[in-house]
C-alpha positions in Angstrom: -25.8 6.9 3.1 -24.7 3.3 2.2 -23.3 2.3 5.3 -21.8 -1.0 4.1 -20.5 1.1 0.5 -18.9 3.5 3.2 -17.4 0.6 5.8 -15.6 -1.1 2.8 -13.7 1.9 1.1 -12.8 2.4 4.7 -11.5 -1.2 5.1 -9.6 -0.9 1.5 -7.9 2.3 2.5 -6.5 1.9 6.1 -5.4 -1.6 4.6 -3.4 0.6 1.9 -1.1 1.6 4.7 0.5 -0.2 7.3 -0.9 1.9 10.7 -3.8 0.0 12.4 -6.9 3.1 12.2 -10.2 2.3 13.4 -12.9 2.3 10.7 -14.8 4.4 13.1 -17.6 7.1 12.1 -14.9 10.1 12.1 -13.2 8.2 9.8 -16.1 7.9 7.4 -17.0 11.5 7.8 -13.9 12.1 7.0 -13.7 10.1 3.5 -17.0 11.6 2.9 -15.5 15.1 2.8 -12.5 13.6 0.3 -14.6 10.8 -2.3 -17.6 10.9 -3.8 -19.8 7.6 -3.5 -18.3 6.6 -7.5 -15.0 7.4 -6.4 -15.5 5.3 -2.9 -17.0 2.3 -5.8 -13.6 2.6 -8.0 -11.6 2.1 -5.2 -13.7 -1.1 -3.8 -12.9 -2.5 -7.1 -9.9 -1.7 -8.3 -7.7 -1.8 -5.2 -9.3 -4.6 -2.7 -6.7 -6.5 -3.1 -3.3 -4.4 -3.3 -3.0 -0.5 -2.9 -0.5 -0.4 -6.0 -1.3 -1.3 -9.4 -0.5 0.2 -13.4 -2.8 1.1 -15.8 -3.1 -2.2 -17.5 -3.6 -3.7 -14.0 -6.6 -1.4 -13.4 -7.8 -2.2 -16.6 -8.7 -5.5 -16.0 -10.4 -4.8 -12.3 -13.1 -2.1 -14.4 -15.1 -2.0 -17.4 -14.8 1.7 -17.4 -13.3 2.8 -20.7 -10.4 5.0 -21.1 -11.7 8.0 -21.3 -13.7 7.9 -18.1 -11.0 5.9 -16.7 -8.2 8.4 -17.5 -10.6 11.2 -15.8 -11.3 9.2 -12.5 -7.5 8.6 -12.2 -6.9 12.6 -13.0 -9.5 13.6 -10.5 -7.9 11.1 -7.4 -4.2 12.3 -8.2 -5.5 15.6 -7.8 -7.3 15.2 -4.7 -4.4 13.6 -2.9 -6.5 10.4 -3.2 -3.9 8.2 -4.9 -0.5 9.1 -6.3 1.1 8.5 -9.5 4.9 8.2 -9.8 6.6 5.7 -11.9 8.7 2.7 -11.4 12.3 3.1 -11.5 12.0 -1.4 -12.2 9.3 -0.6 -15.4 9.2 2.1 -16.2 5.3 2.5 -15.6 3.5 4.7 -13.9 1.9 3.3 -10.7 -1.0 4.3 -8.5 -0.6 3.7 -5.0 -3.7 4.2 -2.9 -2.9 6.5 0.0 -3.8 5.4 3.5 -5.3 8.0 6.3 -1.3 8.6 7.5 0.7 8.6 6.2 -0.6 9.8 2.8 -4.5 11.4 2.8 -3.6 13.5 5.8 -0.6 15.3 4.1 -2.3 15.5 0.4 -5.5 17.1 2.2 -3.3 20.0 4.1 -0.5 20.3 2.2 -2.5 23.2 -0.3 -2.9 26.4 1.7 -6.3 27.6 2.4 -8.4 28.3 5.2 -11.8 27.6 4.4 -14.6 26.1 6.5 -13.7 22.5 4.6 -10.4 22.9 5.4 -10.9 23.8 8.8 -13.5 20.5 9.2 -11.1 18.2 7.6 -8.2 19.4 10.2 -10.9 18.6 13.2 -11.8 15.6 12.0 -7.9 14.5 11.3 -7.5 15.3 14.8 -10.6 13.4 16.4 -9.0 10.3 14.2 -5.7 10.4 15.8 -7.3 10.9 19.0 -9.4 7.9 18.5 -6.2 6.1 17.7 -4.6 6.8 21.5 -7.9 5.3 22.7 -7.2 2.2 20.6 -3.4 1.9 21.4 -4.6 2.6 25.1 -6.9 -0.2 25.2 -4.5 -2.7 23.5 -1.0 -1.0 24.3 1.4 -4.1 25.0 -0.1 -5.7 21.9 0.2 -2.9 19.5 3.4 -1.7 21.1 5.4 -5.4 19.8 3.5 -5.1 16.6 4.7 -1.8 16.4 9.0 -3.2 16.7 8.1 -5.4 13.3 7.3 -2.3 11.2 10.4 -0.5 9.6 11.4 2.9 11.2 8.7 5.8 9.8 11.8 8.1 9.0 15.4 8.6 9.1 17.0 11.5 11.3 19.5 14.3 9.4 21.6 16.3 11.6 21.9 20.0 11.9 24.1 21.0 9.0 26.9 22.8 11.0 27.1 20.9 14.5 29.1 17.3 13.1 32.3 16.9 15.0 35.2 16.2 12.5 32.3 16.5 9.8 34.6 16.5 6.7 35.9 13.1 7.9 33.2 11.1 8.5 30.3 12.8 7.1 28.2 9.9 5.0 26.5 11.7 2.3 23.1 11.2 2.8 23.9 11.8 6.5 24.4 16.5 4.9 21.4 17.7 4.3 22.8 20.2 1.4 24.5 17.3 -0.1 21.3 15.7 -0.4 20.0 19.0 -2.2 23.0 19.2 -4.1 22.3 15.2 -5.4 18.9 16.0 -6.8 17.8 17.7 -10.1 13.8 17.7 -9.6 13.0 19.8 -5.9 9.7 21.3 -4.5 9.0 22.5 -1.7 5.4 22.3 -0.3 3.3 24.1 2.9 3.8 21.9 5.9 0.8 20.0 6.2 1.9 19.4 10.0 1.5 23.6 10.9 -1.2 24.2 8.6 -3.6 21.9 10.6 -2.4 23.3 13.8 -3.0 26.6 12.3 -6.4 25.6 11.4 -7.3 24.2 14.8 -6.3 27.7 16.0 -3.1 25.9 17.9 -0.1 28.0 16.1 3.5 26.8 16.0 4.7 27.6 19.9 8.3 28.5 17.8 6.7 30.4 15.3 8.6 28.0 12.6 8.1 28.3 9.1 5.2 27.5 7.6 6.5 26.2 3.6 9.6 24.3 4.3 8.7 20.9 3.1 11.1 19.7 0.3 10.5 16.6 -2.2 12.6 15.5 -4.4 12.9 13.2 -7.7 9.6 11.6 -8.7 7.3 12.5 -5.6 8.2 16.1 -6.6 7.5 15.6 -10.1 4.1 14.3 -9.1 3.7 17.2 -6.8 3.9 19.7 -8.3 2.3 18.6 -11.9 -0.5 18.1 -9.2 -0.2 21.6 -7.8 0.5 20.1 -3.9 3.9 22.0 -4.4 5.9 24.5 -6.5 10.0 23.7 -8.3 12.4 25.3 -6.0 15.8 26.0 -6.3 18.9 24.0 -4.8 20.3 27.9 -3.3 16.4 28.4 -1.9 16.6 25.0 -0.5 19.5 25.4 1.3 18.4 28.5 3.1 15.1 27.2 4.1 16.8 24.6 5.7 19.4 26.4 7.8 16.2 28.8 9.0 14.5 25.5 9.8 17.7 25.3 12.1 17.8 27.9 13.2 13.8 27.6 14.4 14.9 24.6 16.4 13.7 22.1 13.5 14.6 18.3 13.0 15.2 17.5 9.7 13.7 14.3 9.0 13.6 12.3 5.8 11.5 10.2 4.1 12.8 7.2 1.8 10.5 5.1 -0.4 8.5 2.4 1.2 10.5 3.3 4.5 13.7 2.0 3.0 16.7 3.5 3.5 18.3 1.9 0.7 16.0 3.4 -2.0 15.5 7.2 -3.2 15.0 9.8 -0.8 11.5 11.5 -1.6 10.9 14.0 0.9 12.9 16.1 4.0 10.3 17.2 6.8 11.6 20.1 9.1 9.7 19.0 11.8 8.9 20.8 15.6 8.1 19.2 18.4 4.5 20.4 19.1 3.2 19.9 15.1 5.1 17.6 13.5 2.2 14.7 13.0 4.9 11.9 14.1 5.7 13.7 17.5 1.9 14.3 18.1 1.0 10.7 17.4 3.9 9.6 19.7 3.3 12.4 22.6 -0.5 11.6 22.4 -0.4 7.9 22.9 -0.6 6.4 19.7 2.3 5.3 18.4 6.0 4.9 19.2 8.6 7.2 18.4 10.5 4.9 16.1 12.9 6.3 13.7 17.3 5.7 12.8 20.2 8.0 12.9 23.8 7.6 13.1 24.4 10.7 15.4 24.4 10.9 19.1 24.8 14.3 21.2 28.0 14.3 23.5 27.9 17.2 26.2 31.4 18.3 27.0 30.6 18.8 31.4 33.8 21.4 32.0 31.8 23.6 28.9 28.1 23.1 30.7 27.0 26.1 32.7 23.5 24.4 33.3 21.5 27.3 31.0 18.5 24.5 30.3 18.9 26.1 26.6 19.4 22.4 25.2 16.7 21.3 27.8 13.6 24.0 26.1 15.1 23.2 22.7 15.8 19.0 22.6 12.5 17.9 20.4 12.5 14.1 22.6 12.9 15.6 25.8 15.9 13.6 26.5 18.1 16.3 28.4 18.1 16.5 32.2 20.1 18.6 34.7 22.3 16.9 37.1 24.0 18.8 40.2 23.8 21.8 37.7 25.3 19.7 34.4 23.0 18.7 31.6 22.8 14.9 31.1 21.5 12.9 27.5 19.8 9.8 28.3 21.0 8.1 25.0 18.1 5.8 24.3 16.1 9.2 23.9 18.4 10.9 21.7 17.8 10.9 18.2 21.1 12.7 16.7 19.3 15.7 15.4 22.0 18.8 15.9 19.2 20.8 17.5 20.8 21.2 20.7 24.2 21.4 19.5 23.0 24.0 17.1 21.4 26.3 20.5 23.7 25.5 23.2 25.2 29.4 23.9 28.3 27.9 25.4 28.6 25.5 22.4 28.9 22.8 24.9 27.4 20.4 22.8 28.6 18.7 19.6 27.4 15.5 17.7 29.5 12.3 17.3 28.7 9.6 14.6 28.4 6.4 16.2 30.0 3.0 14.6 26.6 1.6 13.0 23.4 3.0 12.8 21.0 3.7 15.8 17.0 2.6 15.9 15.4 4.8 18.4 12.7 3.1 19.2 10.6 5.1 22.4 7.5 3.3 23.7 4.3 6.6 23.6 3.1 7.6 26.9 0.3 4.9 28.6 -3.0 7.3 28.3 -5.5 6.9 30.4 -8.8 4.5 29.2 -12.2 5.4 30.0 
């Protein structure tokens, strides 16, 4: 193995994204199992610079010609090495190098299979987040200010049904069907989250669905030309998302580049004990950072103190008190999911005046 061929692709690719990995040994096993030696020498020389480029700025970095260029480009996109979409500004297609996570770990689950690669790549994805909590562990008041100059990973949706005065004040990006209804191009893909639970022999503890992730515009385009996911309709993507609901899912989307203001290209239905964003926050190695505009408002004379919203809140966030549940508002992230179970329908979601960053501190793990 060439150790220092191996160290850089690592360097190039965790600088693609904007989480700090280690370029540790699991991490190189793990590349090893996704590139081939050429492919790790491409992206040395193309992208060492920026993780984004067109074809004509790829042309310049290689003297392959186009035919083997055009294949090694093919090959990556399919892989789930780098992705392909093009620019609303150009017009161009751009390929963005894809960082460990966000980005490899979804392309590299997000097929379904169970084979003994599969299986391997989901142990060695896990050993690398572990690594991570050692990392933030070791260096947590650091990382943890770093962490407050990055954008919020994602952008919370509430439960479809549990918005007080909903026709009111409803934003439109703030109704999950309304954002299916917006869209022409939808996919929907196996959730990468559950699938490498499932291959770690830790199943879903609510049983939730397993292919309930939905793209849109051109990241579903790319998907499913790419055969990560398959066209859905706007009817079957409506009902996948109230039974993610009814599961006790969050519906979380994605924007491009983490802006808000741009395209939405993805809506995770996300649990509590998969979902890669809870696991890196409830295993030390990250904060729970995302924005919402909801809160959860618990009406005390409705309240019998079931604990219902207490098993089912995702951030843990619900407490009884003399008998009454209680939100601890900097906790809550506006997701409906309580609302949605309460039996006494004791709880209902208000939209607050502007919008929320939730930003929650991981759990201080212990260092060796």
């Amino acid at each position: 193995m060439d150790e220092k061929l191996w160290y850089k692709v690592s360097r190039v690719i965790v600088k693609a994204g904007p989480m700090p990995f280690p370029v540790s040994e699991t991490l190189i096993e793990l590349l090893q199992e996704i590139i081939t030696d050429e492919q790790a020498e491409f992206i040395i020389s193309v992208y060492n610079r920026k993780p984004n480029m067109n074809l004509e700025e790829i042309q310049k970095k290689t003297d392959m010609d186009n035919t083997s260029l055009t294949k090694m480009l093919d090959v990556l996109q399919y892989n789930g090495v780098i992705a392909g979409t093009q620019s609303k500004t150009t017009g161009k297609t751009v390929f963005r190098l894809q960082p460990p996570f966000p980005g490899l770990f979804e392309f590299q689950l997000m097929r379904p299979g169970e084979s003994e690669r599969e299986k391997k790549l989901a142990r060695l994805f896990d050993k690398l987040f572990g690594e991570m909590g050692e990392l933030t562990s070791k260096n947590y008041d650091k990382l943890i200010a770093q962490y407050k100059n990055f954008p919020p990973v994602d952008r919370v949706v509430p439960v479809e049904q549990e918005v007080e005065a909903r026709e009111e004040i409803i934003m439109p990006m703030e109704d999950v069907f309304k954002i299916v209804d917006k869209n022409e191009d939808i996919a929907v893909a196996l959730c990468y989250c559950r699938h490498e639970k499932d291959l770690l022999d830790e199943p879903c503890k609510l049983n939730a669905p397993r292919t309930n992730c939905l793209l849109f515009g051109k990241t579903a385009q790319f998907c499913i030309e790419k055969e990560f996911a398959k066209v859905i309709t706007k009817d079957d993507a409506k009902k996948l998302l109230s039974e993610a609901e009814d599961a006790g899912l969050v519906h979380k989307a994605f924007h491009i580049h983490q802006d808000p203001s741009r395209d939405l290209e993805a809506i995770c239905n996300c649990c509590n004990c998969c979902c890669g964003i809870f696991q890196l926050y409830n295993r030390g190695v990250m904060p729970f950072y995302t924005i919402t505009n909801y809160l959860a408002v618990i009406e005390d004379e409705k309240c019998v103190g079931c604990g219902k919203c207490i098993e089912m809140c995702p951030m843990k966030t619900i407490r009884l008190e003399e008998t009454i549940a209680k939100i601890y508002e900097t906790r809550c992230i506006g997701c409906g999911v309580c609302a949605h179970h309460c039996p006494e329908e004791a709880i209902h979601l208000t939209r607050t005046e502007e919008m929320r960053n939730i930003f929650v501190p991981p759990p201080k793990m212990a260092s060796e």
